[in-house]
N, C-alpha and C positions, 0 to 999 in steps of 0.2 A: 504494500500500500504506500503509495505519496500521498503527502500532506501541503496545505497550503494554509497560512496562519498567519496571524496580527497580535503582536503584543502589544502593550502600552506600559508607559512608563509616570505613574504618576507625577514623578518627581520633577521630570524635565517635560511634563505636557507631550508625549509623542508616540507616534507608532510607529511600528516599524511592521515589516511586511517581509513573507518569505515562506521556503520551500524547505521539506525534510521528509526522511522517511522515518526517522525516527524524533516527533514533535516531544515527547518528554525528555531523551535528552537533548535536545537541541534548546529548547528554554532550559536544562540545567548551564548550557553551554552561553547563555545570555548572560544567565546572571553570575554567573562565575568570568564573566570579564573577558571573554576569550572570541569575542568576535568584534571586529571595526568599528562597527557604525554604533555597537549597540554597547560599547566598553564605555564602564563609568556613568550609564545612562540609567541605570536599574533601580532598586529592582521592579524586571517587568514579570506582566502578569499578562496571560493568555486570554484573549479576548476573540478570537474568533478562529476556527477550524473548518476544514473540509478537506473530504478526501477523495484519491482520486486514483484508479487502477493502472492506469498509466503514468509514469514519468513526462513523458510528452503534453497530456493533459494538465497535469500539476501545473507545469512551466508554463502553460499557455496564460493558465486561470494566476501566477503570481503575475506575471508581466500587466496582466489586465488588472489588478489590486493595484499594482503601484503606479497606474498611470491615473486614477482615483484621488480627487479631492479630497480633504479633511472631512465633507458635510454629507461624500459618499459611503466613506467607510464608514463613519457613526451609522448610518443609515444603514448599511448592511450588517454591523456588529448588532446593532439594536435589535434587526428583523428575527436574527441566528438565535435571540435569547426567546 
């Protein structure tokens, strides 16, 4: 299975957006400081998921999340709850 996911960071106001096959460790791998964009930014909390059979699939659906406004992905985090 892929995954495609949105954390937030309450501290610094932000999301951040991305792809894993494994979503629990890969948020253990956020907030342990071990990725770029997301180092020093924590701690985030998992705010939206979907999953997808394909690799190919996944990559399509992050690309299209990150091209996503701020007032889209509230919108789409909101719906998912």
């Amino acid at each position: 299975m892929f995954y495609v996911y949105i954390i937030y960071s309450k501290t610094f106001d932000v999301y951040y957006k991305g792809f894993s096959e494994d979503i629990t460790q890969r948020l253990l791998y956020h907030n342990e400081n071990r990725s770029r964009y997301a180092s020093n930014k924590g701690p985030w909390e998992l705010v939206y998921s979907k999953v997808f059979e394909t690799k190919k699939e996944a990559l399509i659906e992050e690309l299209r999340l990150k091209k996503l406004n701020r007032k889209s992905l509230e919108a789409l985090i909101k719906d998912q709850k």
